[in-house]
C-alpha positions as CSV (number, residue, x, y, z in Angstrom):
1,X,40.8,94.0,122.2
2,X,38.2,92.2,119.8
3,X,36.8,89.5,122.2
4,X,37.2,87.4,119.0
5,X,40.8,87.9,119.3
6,X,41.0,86.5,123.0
7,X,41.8,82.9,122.0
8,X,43.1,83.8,118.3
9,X,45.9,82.2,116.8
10,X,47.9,84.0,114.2
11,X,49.8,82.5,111.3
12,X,51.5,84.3,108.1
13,X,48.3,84.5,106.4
14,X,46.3,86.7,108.5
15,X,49.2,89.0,109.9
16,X,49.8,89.5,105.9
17,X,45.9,90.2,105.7
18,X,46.0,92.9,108.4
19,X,49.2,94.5,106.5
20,X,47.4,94.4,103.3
21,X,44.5,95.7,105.1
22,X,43.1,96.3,108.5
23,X,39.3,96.6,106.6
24,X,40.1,93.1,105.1
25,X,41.7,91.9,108.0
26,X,37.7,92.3,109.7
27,X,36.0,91.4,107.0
28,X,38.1,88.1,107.4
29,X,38.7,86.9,110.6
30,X,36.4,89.1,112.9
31,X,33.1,88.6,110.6
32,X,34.1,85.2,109.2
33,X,33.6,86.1,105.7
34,X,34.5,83.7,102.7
35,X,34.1,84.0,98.9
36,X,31.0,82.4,97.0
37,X,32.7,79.9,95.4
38,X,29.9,79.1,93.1
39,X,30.6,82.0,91.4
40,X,30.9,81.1,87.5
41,X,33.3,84.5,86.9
42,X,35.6,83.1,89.6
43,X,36.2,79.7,88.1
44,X,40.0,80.6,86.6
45,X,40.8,81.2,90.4
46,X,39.5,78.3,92.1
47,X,41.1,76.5,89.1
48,X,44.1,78.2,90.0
49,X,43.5,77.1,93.6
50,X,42.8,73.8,93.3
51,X,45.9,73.0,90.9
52,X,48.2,74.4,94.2
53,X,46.0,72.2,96.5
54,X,46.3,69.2,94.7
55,X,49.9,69.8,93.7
56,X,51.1,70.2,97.3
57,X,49.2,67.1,98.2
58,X,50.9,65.3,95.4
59,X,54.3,66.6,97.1
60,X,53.1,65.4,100.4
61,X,52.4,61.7,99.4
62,X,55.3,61.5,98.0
63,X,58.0,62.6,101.0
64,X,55.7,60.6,102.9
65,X,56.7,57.5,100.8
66,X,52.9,56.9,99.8
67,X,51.7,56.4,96.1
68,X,51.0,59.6,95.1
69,X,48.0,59.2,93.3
70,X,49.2,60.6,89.4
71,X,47.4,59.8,86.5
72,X,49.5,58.9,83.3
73,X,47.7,61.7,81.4
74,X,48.9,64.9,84.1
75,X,52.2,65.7,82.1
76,X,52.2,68.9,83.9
77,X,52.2,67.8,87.4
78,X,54.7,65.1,86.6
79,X,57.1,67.6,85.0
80,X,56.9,69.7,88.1
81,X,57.3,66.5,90.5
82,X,60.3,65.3,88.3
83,X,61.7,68.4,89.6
84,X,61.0,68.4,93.2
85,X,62.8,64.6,93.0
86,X,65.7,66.5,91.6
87,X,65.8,69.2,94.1
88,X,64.6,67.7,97.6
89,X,66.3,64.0,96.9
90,X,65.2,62.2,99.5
91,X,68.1,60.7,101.6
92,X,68.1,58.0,104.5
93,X,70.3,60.3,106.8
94,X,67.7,63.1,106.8
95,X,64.1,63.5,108.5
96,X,61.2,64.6,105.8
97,X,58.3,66.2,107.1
98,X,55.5,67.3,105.0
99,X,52.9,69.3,105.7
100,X,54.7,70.0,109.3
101,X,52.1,72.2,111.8
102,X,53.8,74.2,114.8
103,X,52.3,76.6,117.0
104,X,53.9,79.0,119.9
105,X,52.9,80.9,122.8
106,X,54.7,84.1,121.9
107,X,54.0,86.9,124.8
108,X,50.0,87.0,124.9
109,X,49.4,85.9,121.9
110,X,49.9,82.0,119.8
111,X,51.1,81.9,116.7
112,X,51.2,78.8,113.8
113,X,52.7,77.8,110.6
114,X,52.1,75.1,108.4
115,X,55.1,74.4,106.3
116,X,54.4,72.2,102.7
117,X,57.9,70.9,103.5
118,X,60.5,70.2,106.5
119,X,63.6,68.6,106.1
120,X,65.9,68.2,108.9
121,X,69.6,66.9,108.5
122,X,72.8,67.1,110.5
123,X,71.9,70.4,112.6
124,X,70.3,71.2,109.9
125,X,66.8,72.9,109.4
126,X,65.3,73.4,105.7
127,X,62.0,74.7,104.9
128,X,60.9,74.1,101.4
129,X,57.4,76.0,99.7
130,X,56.0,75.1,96.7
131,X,54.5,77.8,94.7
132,X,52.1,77.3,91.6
133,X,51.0,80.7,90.8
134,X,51.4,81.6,87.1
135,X,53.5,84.7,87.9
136,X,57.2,84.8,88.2
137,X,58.2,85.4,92.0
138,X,61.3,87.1,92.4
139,X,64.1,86.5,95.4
140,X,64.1,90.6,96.0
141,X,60.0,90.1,96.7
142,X,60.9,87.1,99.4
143,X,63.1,88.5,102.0
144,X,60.6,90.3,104.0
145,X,57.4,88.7,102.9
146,X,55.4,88.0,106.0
147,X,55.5,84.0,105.3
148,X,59.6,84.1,105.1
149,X,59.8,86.2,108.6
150,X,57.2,83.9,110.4
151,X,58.2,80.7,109.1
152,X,61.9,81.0,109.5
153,X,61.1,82.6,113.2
154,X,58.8,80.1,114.2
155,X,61.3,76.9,112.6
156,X,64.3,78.1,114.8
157,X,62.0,78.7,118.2
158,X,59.5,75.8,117.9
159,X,61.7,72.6,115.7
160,X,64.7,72.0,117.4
161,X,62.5,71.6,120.9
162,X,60.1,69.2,119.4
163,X,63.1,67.3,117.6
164,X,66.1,67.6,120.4
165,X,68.3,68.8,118.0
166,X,70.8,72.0,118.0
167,X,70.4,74.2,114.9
168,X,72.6,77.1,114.7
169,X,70.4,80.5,112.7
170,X,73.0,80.3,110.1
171,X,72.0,76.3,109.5
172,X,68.7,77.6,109.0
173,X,67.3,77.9,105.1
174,X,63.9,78.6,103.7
175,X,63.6,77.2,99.7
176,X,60.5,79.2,97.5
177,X,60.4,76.7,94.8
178,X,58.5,77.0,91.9
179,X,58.8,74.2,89.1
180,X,56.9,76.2,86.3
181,X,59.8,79.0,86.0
182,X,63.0,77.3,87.8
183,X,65.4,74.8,88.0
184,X,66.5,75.8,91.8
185,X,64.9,77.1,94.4
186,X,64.9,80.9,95.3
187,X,66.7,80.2,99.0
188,X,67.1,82.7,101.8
189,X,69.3,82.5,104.7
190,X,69.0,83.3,108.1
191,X,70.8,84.3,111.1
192,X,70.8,85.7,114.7
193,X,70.2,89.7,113.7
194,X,67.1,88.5,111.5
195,X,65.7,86.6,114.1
196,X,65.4,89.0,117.0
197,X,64.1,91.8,114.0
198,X,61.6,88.6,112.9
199,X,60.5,88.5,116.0
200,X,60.1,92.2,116.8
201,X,58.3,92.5,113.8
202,X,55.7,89.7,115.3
203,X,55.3,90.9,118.1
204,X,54.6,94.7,116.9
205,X,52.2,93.7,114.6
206,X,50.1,91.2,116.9
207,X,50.4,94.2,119.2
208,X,48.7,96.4,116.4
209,X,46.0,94.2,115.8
210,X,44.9,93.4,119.0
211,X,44.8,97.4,119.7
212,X,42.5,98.4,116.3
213,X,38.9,98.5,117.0
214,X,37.1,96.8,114.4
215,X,33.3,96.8,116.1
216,X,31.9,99.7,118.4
217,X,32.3,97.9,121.4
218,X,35.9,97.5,121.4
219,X,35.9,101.0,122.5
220,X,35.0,99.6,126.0
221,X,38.1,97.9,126.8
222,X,40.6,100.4,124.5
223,X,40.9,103.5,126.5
224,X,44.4,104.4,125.2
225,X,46.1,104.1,122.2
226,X,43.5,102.3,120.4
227,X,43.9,102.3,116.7
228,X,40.9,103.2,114.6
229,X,40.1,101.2,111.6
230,X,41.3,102.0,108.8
231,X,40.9,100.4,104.5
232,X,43.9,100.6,102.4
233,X,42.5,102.1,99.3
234,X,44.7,101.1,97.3
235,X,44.9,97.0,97.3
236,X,40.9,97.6,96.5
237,X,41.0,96.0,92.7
238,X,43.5,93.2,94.3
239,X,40.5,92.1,96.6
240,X,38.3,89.4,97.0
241,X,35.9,92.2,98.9
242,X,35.8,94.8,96.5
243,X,32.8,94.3,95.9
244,X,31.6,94.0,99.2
245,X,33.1,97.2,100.1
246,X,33.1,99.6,97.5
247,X,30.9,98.1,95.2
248,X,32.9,97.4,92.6
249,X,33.5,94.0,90.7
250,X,36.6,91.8,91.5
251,X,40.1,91.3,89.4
252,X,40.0,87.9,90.1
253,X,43.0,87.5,87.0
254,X,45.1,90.0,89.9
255,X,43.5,88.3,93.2
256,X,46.6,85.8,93.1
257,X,49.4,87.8,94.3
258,X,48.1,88.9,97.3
259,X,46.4,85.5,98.3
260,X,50.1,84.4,98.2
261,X,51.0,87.2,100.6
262,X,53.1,89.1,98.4
């Protein structure tokens, strides 16, 4: 194992980086690497970046019961927050918690999420995420993306302990919104069978990670079914570090997708 994996804790985001790619995965979390954002060719995708940012903290002020900050003059974010009213009414019965953090020891390793939105009602869990990209997402694209099997895993082990609350799988719902191309949300259910295949699926994949050898002297400590390094070829143009790697210049117009972990 990477001694920088000793105390790591995983989330959606960089188990979905290490499935996208083990050479990415590296380049991210082992060597710390981050985009220049002074870049002047990647200004359409911080753009793009900062409209989510500022849109989910928007949503958070607002289930927090907090001004939320609007100008008159942002018609588009008050479209999209005329929505969300619409959508996630906020009732006195239920518990709203934005921008909710949990973490879990799950066999050697700890895991996180970070949902935009938890709302918890009469055994009741809901998970709500807002998505901004300009591209369409689809419900067929959501059932086994890495952020729907680790949030929905993590809200039915972690939530109900915090809270003291039973929650039955089948009371369990995660909501994609997205309030530039629906008027509902894209919602998948849960139950029993996809949570012990959720968590399998964790658990392999930590498992993975922790056996690839991403520097030389990993080989010290993996003497048995280590797993060699490998760089999936062909996500390269999708990349932040194509250029790093190969040379070539990013797609920063195709970037998007994958940053959302699709």
């Amino acid at each position: 194992m990477n001694k920088k994996l000793k105390n790591f804790t995983y989330s959606q985001n960089s188990l979905n980086t290490y499935k996208v790619c083990p050479t990415k995965f590296k380049y991210k979390y082992i060597d710390n690497i981050s985009l220049n954002i002074g870049e002047v060719e990647n200004r359409d995708y911080y753009e793009s970046l900062k409209l989510g940012r500022d849109f989910h903290l928007v949503c958070e002020r607002y289930f927090r019961k907090i001004p939320t900050g609007l100008s008159s003059g942002n018609e588009k974010f008050e479209r999209w927050i005329k929505k969300i009213k619409k959508v996630v009414p906020i009732k006195d019965e239920n518990i709203y918690l934005p921008e909710y953090e949990v973490r879990l020891r799950l066999g050697e390793n700890n895991i996180q999420a970070k949902y935009d939105l938890v709302v918890i009602g009469k055994n009741t869990i809901s998970i709500w995420d807002w998505k901004t990209e300009a591209k369409k997402i689809e419900h067929r694209n959501l059932e086994n993306r890495m952020q729907t099997i680790v949030y929905m895993f993590l809200a039915k082990e972690v939530i109900p302990k915090l809270l003291d609350v039973e929650v039955d799988y089948k009371n369990i719902k995660m909501n994609y919104y997205q309030p530039e191309f629906y008027v509902d949300p894209i919602t998948i259910n849960y139950s029993e069978e996809k949570h012990n295949i959720n968590k399998n699926k964790i658990l392999s994949l930590m498992d993975i990670v922790q056996r690839t050898v991403f520097e030389e002297e990993d080989y010290k400590d993996i003497c048995e079914n280590k797993i060699d390094l490998i760089k999936n070829k062909d996500n390269c143009k999708f990349c932040e570090f194509n250029k790093l790697c190969n040379g070539q210049e990013v797609d920063y117009k195709n970037l998007e997708d994958e940053v959302y972990g699709t």
